[in-house]
C-alpha positions as CSV (number, residue, x, y, z in Angstrom):
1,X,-143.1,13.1,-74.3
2,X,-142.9,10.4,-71.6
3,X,-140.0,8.5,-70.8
4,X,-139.7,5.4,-73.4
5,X,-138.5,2.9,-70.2
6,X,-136.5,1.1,-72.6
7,X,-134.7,-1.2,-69.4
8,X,-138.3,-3.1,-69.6
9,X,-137.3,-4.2,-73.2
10,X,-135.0,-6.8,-74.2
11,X,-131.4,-5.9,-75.6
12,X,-132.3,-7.1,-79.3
13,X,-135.3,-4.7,-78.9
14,X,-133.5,-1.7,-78.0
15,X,-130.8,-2.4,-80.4
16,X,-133.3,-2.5,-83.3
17,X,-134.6,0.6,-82.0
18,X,-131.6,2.2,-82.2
19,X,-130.6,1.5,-85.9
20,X,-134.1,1.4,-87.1
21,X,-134.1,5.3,-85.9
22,X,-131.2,6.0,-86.6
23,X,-131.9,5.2,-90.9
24,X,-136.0,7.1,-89.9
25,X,-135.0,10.2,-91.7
26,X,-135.3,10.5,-95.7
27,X,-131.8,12.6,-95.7
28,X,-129.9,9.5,-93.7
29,X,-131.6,6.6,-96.4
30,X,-130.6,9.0,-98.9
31,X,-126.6,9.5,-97.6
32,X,-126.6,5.5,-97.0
33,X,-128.1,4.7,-100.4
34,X,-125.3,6.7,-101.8
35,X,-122.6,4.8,-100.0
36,X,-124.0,1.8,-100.8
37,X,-124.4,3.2,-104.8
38,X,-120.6,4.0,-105.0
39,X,-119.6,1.1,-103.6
40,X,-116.6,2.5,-101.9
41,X,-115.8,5.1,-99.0
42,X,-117.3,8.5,-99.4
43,X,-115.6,11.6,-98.5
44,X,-116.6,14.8,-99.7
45,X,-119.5,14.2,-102.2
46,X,-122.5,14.1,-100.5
47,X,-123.0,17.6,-100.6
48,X,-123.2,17.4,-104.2
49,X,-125.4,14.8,-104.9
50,X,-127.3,15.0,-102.3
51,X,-128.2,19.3,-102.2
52,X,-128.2,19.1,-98.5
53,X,-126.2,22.0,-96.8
54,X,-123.1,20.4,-95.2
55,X,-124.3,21.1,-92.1
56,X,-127.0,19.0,-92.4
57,X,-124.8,16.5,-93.8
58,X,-122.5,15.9,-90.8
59,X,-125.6,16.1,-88.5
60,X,-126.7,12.7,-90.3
61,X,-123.2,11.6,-90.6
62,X,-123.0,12.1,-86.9
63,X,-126.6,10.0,-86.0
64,X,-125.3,7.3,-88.8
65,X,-121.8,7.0,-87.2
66,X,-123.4,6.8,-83.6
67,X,-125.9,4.2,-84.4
68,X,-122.6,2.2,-85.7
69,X,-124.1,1.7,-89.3
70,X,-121.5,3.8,-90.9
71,X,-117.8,4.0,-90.0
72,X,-115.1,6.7,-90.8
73,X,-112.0,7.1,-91.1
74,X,-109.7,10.2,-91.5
75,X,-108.1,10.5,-94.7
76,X,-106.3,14.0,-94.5
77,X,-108.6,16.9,-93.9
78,X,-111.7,15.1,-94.6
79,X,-113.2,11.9,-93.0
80,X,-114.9,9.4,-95.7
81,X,-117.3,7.1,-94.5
82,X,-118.5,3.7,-95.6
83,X,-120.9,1.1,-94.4
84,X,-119.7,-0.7,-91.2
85,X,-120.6,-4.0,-92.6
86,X,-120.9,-6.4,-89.2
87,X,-123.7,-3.8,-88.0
88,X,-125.3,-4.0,-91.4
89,X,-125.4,-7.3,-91.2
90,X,-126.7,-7.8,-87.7
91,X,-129.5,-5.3,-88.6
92,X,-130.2,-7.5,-92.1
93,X,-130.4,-10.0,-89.8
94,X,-132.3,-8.5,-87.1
95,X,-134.9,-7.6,-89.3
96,X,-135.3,-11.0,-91.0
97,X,-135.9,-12.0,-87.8
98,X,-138.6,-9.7,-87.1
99,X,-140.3,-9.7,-90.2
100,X,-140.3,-13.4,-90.2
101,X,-142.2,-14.1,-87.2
102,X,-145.8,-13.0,-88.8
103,X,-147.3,-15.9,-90.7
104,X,-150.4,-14.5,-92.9
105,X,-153.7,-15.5,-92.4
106,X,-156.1,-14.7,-94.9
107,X,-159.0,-14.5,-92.7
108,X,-157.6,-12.1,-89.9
109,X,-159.4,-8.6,-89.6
């Protein structure tokens, strides 16, 4: 696969990039749904609910995290994670924006 040459694009573009990938994985809609769902920080029970090994949990943790959707912070041996809510927002936002800019027309195609 060829580069993607991103320094052509403008900021907001690569940003949406970035989270919109970051959330393109069924296992990482389903780890932020359950956030969201409880409403609180999450440490340990994604495992459980989610019958992913824990592994694979962390390696979506990790993309999550990166992405700066989700933040963590260390509570003894484990790390709980909740939604970082300025990035949620800006995405929310973001992709207002983006949908917002088609106007339907009835005769098109």
């Amino acid at each position: 696969m060829g580069l993607t040459k991103s320094e052509i694009f403008t900021e907001e573009q690569n940003r949406l990039s970035t989270l919109l990938k970051a959330i393109a994985h069924p296992a990482r809609i389903a780890i932020l749904q359950q956030i969201i769902k409880s409403n609180a920080c999450i440490c340990g029970d994604l495992v459980e609910e989610l019958g992913l090994a824990q592994a694979t949990i962390s390696q979506h943790l990790k993309e999550l995290k990166t992405a700066g959707l989700i933040q963590g912070t260390i509570e003894g041996v484990s790390v709980c994670y909740c939604i970082n809510p300025v990035v949620w927002k800006d995405l929310e936002k973001q992709l207002s924006g983006f949908f917002g800019t088609y106007n339907f027309k009835a005769d098109c195609c």
